[in-house]
C-alpha positions in Angstrom: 3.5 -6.1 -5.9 3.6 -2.3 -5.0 4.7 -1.7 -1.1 3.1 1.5 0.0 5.1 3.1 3.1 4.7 6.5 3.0 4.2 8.0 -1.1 0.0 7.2 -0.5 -0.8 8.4 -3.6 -1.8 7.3 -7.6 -1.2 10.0 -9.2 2.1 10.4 -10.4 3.3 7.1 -8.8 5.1 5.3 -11.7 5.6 2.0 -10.2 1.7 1.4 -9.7 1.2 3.4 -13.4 3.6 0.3 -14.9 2.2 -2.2 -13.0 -1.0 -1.2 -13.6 -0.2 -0.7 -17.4 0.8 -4.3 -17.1 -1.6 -6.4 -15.7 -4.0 -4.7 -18.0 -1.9 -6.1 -20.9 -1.3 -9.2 -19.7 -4.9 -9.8 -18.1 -2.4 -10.3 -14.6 -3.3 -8.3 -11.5 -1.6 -6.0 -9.1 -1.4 -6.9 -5.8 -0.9 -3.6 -3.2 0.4 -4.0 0.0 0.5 -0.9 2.7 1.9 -2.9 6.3 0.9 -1.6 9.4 4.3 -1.5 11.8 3.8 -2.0 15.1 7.1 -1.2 15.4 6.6 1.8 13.9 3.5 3.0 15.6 4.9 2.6 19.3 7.9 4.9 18.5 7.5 8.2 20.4 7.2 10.4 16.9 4.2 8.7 16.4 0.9 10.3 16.8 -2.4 8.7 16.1 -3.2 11.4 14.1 -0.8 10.1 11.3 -2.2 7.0 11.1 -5.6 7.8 10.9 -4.4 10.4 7.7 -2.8 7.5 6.5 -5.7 5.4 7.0 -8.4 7.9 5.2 -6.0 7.9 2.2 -5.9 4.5 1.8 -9.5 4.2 1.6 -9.8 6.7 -1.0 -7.1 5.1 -2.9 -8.9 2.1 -2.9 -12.0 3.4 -4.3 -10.2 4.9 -7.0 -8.0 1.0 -7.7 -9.2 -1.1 -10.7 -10.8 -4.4 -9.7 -7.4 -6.1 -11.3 -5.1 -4.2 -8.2 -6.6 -4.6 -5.0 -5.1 -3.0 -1.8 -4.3 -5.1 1.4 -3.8 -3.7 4.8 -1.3 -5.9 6.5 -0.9 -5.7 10.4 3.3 -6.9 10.3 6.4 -6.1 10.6 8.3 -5.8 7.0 10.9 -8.2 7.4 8.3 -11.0 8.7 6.2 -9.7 5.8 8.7 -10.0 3.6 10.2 -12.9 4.9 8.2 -15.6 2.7 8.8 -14.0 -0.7 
């Protein structure tokens, strides 16, 4: 799993390039996880702006993922997210 918070990017991102790398080898997949934090979004340095950037950039990344890593878009806060693994 590859937690996406604010580095939106493939290029260059060597935690999705080995995990990537490694479910090809193993025939495993990558799971992708960017969380939405409501939390996050009602603070007042928020802008809606922001997250639609951030929203646009996940959809190109997920044009660009292999069928093996596929990206979710999680409405949660991290620690109840997190919670259950």
């Amino acid at each position: 799993m590859v937690w996406f918070k604010r580095d939106l990017r493939l290029e260059d991102h060597l935690p999705i390039t080995l995990a990537i790398k490694n479910a090809q080898q193993t025939g495993g997949t990558v799971v992708l996880v960017y969380l939405i934090e409501p939390s996050l979004l009602k603070q007042k340095d928020s802008a809606p702006q922001h997250f639609q950037f951030a929203m646009e950039c996940l959809a190109s990344m997920a044009q660009e993922l292999p069928a093996t890593c596929p990206l979710h878009i999680v409405e949660s806060e991290a620690a109840e997210f997190f919670a259950d693994f």
